[in-house]
N, C-alpha and C positions, 0 to 999 in steps of 0.2 A: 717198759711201762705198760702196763694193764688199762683196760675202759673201767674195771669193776675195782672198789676198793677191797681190802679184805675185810673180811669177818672177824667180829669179834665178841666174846663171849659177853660183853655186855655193852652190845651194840641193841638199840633200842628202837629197831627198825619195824621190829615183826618179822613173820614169814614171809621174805621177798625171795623174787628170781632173781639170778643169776649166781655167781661162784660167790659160797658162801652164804647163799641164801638156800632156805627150805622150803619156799617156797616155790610152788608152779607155774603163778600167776607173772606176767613179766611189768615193770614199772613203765611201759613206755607214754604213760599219761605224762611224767614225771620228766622223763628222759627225751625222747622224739615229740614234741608236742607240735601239731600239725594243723597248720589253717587251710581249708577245704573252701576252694571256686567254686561258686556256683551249685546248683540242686546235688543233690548226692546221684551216683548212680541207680538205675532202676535195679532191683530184686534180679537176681541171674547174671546180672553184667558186670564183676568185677574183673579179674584179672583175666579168666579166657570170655569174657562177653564181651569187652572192648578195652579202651585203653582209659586205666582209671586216673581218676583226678588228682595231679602231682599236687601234691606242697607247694606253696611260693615263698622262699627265705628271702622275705624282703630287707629284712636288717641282717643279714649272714649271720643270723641266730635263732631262725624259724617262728620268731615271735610277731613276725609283721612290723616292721619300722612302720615312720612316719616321712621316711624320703620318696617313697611311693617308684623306689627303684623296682623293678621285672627286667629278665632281659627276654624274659617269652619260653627261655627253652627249655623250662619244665611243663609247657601247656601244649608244647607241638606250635606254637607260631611261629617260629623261625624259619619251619619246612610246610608253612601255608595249610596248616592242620586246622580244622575245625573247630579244636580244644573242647567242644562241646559232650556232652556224657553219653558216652559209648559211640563219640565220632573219630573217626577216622582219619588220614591226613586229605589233600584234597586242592582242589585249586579258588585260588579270591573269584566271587563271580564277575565276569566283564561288563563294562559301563555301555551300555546301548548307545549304537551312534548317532549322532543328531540327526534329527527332522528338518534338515535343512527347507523342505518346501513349507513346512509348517510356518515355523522362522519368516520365512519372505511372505507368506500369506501376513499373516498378523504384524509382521512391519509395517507392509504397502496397506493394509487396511489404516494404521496405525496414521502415518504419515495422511492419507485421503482423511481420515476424520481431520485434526489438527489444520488439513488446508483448509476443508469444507465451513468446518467454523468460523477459521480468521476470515475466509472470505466473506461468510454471512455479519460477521460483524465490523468486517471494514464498513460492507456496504452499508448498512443502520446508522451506522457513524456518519461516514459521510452524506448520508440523504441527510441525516438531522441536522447540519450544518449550512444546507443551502439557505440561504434568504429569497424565501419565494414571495416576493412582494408586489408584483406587479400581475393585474387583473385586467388578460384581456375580454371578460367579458364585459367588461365596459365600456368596450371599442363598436360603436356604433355601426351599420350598414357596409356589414364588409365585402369584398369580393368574394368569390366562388374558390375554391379552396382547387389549387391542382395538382398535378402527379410532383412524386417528390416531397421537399421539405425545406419551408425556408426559414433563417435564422437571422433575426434582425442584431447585431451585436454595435455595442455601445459603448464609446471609450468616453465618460465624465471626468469635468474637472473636478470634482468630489475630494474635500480634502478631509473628509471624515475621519477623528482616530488620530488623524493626524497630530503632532506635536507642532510646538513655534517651532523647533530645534529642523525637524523633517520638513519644513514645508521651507525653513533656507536655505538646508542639503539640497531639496530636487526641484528648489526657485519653484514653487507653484505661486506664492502672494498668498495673501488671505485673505480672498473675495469670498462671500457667503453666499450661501446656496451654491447648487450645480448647474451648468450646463453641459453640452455634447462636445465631446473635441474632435469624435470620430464618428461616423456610421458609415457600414459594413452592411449587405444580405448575401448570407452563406447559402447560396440553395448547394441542396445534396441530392443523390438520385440515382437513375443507372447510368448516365453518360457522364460520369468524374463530376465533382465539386465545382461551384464556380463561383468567386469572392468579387463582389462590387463594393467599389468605395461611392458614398452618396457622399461628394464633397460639403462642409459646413454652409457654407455661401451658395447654395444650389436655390435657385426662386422658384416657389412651390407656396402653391395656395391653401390657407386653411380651411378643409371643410366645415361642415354643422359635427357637434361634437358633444358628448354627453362630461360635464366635471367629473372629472374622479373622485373629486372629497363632495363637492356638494350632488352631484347626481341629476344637475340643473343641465335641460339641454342648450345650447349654446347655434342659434342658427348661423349660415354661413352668409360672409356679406361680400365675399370674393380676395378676401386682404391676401396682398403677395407678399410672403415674407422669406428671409433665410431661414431655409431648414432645419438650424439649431433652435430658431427662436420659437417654434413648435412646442420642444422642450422646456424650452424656459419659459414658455405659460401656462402648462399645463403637465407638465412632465411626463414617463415613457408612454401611458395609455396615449395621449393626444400626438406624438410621435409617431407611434404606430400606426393610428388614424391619419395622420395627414402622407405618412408612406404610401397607405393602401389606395390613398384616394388619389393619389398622385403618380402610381405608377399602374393599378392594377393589380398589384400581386397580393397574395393574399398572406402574412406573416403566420407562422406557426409557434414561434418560441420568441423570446425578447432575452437579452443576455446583457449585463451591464459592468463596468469593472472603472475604480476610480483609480485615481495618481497612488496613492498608495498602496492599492490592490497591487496595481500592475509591478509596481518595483517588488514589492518581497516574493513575486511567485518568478521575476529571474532569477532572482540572491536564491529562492531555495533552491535551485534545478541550476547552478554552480555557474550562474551567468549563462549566455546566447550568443553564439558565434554567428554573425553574419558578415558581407563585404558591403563594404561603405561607397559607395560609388564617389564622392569627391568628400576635399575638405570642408567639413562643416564647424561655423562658429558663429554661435549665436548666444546675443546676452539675455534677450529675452526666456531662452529655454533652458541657459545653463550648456547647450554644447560645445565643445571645444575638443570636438576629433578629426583624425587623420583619414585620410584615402587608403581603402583596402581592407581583407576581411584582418578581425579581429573579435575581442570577447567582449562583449559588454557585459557589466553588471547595472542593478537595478537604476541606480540615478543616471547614469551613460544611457542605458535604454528608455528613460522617461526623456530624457533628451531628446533623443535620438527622433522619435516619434512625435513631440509635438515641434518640432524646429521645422518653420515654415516662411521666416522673413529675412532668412539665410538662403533659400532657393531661388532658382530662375522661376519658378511655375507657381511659388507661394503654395497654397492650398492641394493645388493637384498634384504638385512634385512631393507634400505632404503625406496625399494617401495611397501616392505608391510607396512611399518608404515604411508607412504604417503594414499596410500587405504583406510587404518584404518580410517584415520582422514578426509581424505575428505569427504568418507560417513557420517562419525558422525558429518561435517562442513552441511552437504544437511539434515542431519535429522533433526539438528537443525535450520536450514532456511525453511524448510517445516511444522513447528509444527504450531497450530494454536496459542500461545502465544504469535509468530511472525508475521505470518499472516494476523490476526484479528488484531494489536496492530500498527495502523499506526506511533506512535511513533516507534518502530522500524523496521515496515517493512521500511517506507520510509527511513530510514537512509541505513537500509541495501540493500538495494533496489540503494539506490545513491553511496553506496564505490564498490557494486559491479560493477553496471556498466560502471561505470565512469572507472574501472581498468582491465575490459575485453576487450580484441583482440577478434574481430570473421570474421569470413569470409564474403563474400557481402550478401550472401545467408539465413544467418542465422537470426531467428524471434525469437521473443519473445514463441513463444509456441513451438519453439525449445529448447531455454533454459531452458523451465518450465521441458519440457521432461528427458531434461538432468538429472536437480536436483532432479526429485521424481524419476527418476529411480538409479541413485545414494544413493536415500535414500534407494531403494529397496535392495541396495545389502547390506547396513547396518544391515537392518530391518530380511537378511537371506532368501529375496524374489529371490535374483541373486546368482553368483559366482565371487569370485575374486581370480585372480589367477598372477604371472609372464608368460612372455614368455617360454615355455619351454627349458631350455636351456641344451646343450648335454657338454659342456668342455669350454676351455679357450685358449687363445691362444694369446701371445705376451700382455696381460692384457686383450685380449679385450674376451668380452663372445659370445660365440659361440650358436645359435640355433638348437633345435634337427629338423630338415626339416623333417622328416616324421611326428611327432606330430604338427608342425607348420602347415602342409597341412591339416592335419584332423583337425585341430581347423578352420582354416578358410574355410574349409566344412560346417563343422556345423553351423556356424556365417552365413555365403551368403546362407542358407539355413535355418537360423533362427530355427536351434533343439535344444535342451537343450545338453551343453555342455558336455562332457567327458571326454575330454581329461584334464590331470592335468599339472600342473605348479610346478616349483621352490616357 
């Protein structure tokens, strides 16, 4: 069998090439018809200038299917050829190796923005959340301000926010308005923390004192009263004022936290482990626990705290348990489990400040101060102690003035304490 058919005398082809034909010319437009890659080759380069540009029988009929099959090895790919016109065979070029310092540069940059900012916007956050409502420049003829810092902290019966439902949970009653259930002065400094409880029943005289709402001055006419009922005339400005005038010392910050503040910032920070030194049951507060450490959550620790007609000492056996637990409340909001764990720092982070009182003056890196120094006195870095107290008198507790002076020596003088307490 022949490629060429034969001739025939009236075959009506014309003058063509091959057997049979008379012609010179060859049909391969007809016969070979060929699809050409790419630019044609340059003028001089065909068969001895390089390696010219193969056909691709994509349909195994040189017409170019639509399967878009190649197997490459009519262009030189097979053997890592250039396929390109009048290229040669050759090697694929290699992928440069990574810039590994680059990499680590613009990660650690990468990650330092990303902190820089959530830090700058925790912090905005939480400033605009404080309740800065207490103005002590209202505070009339204060003491002389001394080394160190001291921190008046306020535990109210404030049932603010509160629901009926939560104030039967954590037995507060639903008496209106606020009074004091605790007062605290945190002095900090260089010789470690030191936490005093100003017991509630402490007789303490009201000085002359400017109204906070009217601005009316109020002279002093010597009235002896409990040191809660300060507050409950005139709320924290006159507080403040009858502290300074009663001990000497000059307050820098005021901090205020009510019965419901205090419960959701243990529930966020996953309750408060402290040891219970006896069995406590009291109807009045709601407590009814066991001797030994354990975990309290927020209504156990609202308990816990104001249970005080369950005790041998009443009041005083009161605000050492309040100590106890606050520091162990700061040790446990300062740990890095909370910290690092923005699940609960931000929650705890939101019930606290959202249920803090503070004064105009007070910052965020005031309050940080507060709490690690708090933790410090847990930790055995500070002292905690009561006011010293000399006797009693018509209920009310009486201060021994000569150790009250040398303690507030020591404090405005920032030494390490000595004097002891109740």
């Amino acid at each position: 069998m022949t490629d060429w058919p034969e001739a025939r005398p009236n075959d009506n082809r014309g003058g063509r090439y091959g057997r049979g034909s008379g012609s010179a010319q060859p049909e391969g437009a007809r016969v070979m018809r060929q699809v050409r890659r790419g630019p044609a080759a340059p003028p001089g380069q065909g068969a001895y200038g390089g390696v010219p540009q193969q056909p691709s029988y994509v349909d195994g009929q040189g017409h170019g299917g639509h399967d878009g099959y190649d197997s490459g090895y009519n262009t030189g790919h097979v053997y890592g050829g250039s396929g390109g016109p009048g290229g040669g065979g050759g090697y694929a070029p290699q992928r440069p190796a990574p810039d590994w310092r680059r990499r680590i540069k613009v990660t650690a940059i990468t990650l330092v923005t990303v902190l820089l900012v959530t830090t700058v916007a925790t912090y905005f956050w939480a400033d605009s959340k404080l309740n800065r409502e207490v103005d002590l420049s209202k505070v009339i003829e204060r003491p002389e301000k001394g080394e160190g810092t001291n921190y008046l902290i306020v535990g109210s019966d404030s049932r603010e926010g509160m629901s009926d439902e939560d104030k039967k949970k954590l037995h507060t009653g639903s008496a209106e308005g606020k009074r004091t259930d605790s007062m605290m002065i945190l002095h900090t400094g260089g010789n470690g923390p030191t936490l005093i409880s100003l017991p509630r029943d402490s007789n303490v005289e009201i000085p002359s004192f400017k109204g906070s709402d009217s601005g009316k001055t109020y002279p002093a006419t010597g009235r002896q009263v409990k040191l809660n009922a300060a507050y409950a005339e005139d709320g924290p400005e006159l507080l403040v004022r009858t502290v300074e005038f009663n001990t000497g010392l000059h307050i820098d910050h005021y901090v205020e936290i009510g019965f419901g503040g205090f419960a959701s910032i243990v529930d966020a920070v996953g309750g408060v482990e402290i040891d219970i030194p006896q069995d406590i049951k009291d109807t009045k507060s709601g407590a009814d626990l066991k001797k030994g450490k354990q975990t309290l959550n927020g209504e156990e620790a609202l308990a816990f705290v104001r249970t005080r007609y369950a005790l041998a000492g009443s009041d005083l056996d009161r605000t050492k348990n309040q100590q106890k637990f606050l520091s162990a409340l700061a040790n446990q909001v300062a740990t890095p489990g909370t910290v690092l764990n923005p699940f609960k720092l931000y929650p705890t982070m939101g019930a606290g400040l959202d249920s803090l009182i503070v004064d105009e003056d007070m910052g965020l890196f005031d309050l940080a101060d507060m709490f690690w120094s708090m933790k410090g006195v847990s930790s055995g870095e500070g002292t905690s102690m009561n006011m010293p107290i000399a006797g009693s008198s018509g209920g009310n507790l009486l201060w021994d003035k000569a150790k009250v002076k040398q303690l507030v020596n020591e404090l405005n003088n920032d030494e390490k304490v000595t004097v002891k307490g109740n």
